[in-house]
C-alpha positions, -999 to +999 in steps of 0.1 A: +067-047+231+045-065+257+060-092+274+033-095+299+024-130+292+060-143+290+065-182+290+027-188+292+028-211+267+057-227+275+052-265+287+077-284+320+097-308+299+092-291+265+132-281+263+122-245+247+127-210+254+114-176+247+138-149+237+136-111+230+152-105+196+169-071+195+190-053+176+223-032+177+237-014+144+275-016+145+299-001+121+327-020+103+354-015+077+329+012+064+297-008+062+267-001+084+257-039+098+226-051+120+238-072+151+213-099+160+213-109+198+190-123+223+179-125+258+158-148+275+122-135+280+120-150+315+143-121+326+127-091+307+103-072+326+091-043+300+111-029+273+100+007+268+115+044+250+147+053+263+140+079+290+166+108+305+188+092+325+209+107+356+247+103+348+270+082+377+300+099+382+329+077+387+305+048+369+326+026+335+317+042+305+293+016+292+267+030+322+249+055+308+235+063+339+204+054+358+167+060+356+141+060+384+119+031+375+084+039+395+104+046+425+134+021+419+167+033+407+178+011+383+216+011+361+214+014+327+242+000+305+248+003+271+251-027+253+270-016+224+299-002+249+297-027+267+307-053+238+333-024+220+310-017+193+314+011+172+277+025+161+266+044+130+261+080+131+226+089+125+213+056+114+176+052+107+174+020+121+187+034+152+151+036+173+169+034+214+147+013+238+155-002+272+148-036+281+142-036+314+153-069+333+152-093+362+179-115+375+204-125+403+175-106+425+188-075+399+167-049+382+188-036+355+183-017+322+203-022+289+198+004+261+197-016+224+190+000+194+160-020+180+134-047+201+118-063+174+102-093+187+097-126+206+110-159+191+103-194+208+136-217+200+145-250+213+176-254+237+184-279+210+190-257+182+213-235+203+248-242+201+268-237+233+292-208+229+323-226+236+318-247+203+305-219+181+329-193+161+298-170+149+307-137+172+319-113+143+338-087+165+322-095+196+345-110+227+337-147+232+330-140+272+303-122+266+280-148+247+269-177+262+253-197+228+243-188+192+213-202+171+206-194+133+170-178+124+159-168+089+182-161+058+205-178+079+213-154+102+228-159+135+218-143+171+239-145+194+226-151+236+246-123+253+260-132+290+243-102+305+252-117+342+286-108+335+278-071+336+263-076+372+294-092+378+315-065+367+297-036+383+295-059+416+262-059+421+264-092+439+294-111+449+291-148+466+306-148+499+319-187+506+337-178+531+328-175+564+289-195+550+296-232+561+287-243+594+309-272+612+273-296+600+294-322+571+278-346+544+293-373+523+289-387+494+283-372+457+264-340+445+264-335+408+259-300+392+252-288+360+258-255+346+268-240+313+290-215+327+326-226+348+324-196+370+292-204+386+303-241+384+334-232+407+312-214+432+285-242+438+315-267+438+332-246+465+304-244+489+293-283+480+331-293+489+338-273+521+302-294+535+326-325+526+304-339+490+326-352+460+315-333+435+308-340+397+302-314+369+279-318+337+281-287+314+246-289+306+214-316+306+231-339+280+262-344+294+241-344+331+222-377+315+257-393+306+274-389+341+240-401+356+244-428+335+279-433+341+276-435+378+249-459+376+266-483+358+296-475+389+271-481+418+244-499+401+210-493+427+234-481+453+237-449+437+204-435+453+224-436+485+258-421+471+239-396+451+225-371+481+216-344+453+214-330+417+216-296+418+209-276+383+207-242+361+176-239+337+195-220+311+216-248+295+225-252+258+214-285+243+191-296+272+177-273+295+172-281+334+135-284+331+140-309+306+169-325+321+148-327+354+114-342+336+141-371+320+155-376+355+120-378+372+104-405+348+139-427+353+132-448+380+168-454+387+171-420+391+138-403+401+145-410+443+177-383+439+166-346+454+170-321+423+176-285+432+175-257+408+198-227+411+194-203+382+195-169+377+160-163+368+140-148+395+107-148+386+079-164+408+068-183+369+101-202+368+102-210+404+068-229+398+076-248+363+102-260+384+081-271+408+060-291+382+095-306+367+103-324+398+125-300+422+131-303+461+138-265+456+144-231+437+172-210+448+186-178+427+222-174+424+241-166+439+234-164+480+256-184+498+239-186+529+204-199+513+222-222+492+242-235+521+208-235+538+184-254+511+212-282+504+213-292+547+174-294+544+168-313+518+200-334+518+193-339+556+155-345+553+165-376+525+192-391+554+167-392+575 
């Protein structure tokens, strides 16, 4: 499957994604089932056979080792093991491909058992996983929203970040990043997930901002609207910055970004995007929604290093 062109398509503001449908067979009670998942296309770089792979001693048992990728060694993990999965013997659907994948700065590989295409879907149509109970077997920590296709059926967005958590591939290091240089007043952030919520509050708080938290670009609208009706036009100068994830359920941050932009009570406020998506495409569609910056999560030192700019260039 090409994904060469990924996003191309894809318009600022437009509040869609592209994902990579794949496939993983799983066994259950007896009966042979076809897992539907998903993966955002912005982070796949090629999907391609699965090749020999060098084993990792001492590596958890979903790695199934690690393949030189034109002079990069990359992990692979196996998604069924990774999710507890029990897989069919022999199955004919079974046809093992890697997607190869980009985020957090992270090449990584993750071995499904079918790619079968590219579907565009709206943030809107994707319900955040918190609400949803659609996971069959699979633990709730490891999707991060669902969304129904054809006949009904539901695919679920797998959480791949919190493999490259678990193998500790990168881990934020607050401590030690802040500088004596202190701000006041508010910073609002939105992000779907609480764990990356708690690290961006934690740096924003030791530089001295109150900080406010929006799940995603809905609930972002409502607390913008919330404090405006606190401050009234005063909240340009209690606001110093909007700092946002792309991948949201709902509303995505380009969107949410574009909706903030064309306010005028609200289009003065920096906007900073921290995502996980580390491709040079995403870094320019935020560009064109309205963004002082694109950082990738999670370095603490950049991020620490962005906010004094821009936040210091504004109270200036």
């Amino acid at each position: 499957m090409s994904v060469s062109s990924k996003n191309d398509g894809l318009q600022v503001g437009s509040n869609e994604m592209e994902l990579v449908d794949f496939r993983i067979m799983k066994l259950e009670n007896g009966k042979v089932y076809e897992g539907v998942y998903g993966i955002n296309v912005a982070k796949v770089n090629e999907i391609t056979r699965l090749p020999k792979l060098v084993e990792l001693p001492g590596a958890p048992d979903f790695v199934e080792g690690v393949h030189d990728l034109r002079g990069t060694v990359i992990p692979v993990i196996n998604l069924a093991k990774w999710m507890g999965i029990e897989v069919p013997k022999n199955n004919y659907k079974i046809k093992p491909r890697i997607i190869i994948t980009e985020f957090n700065n992270v090449l990584i590989g993750f071995v499904v058992h079918r790619a079968k295409r590219i579907r565009r879907i709206s943030w809107k149509d994707i319900e955040p996983a918190h609400f949803s109970s659609n996971y069959g077997n699979v633990d709730r920590n490891k999707i991060t929203g669902t969304t129904r296709i054809e006949n009904d059926q539901v695919l679920l967005i797998l959480d791949l970040e919190s493999i490259v958590q678990e193998l500790g591939f990168y881990k934020p290091d607050v401590e030690g990043t802040i500088e004596s240089r202190r701000f006041d007043g508010l910073a609002l952030i939105l992000d779907d997930s609480a764990v990356a919520r708690k690290i961006v509050r934690e740096i924003l708080e030791k530089m001295g901002f109150t900080v406010i938290e929006a799940i995603d670009g809905e609930s972002g609208i409502e607390r913008l609207n919330g404090l405006y009706e606190a401050y009234g036009d005063r909240l340009s100068h209690e606001l110093k910055v909007i700092i946002s994830d792309i991948e949201m359920p709902q509303m995505d941050g380009f969107h949410f970004a574009t909706k903030v932009k064309e306010d005028k009570r609200f289009a003065g406020i920096p906007l900073i995007f921290n995502s996980s998506i580390s491709d040079k495409y995403s870094a320019e569609r935020g560009k064109a929604a309205g963004g002082e910056a694109y950082l990738v999560k999670y370095d603490a030192n950049s991020f620490y290093e962005v906010i004094s700019r821009v936040v210091g260039k504004e109270n200036n």
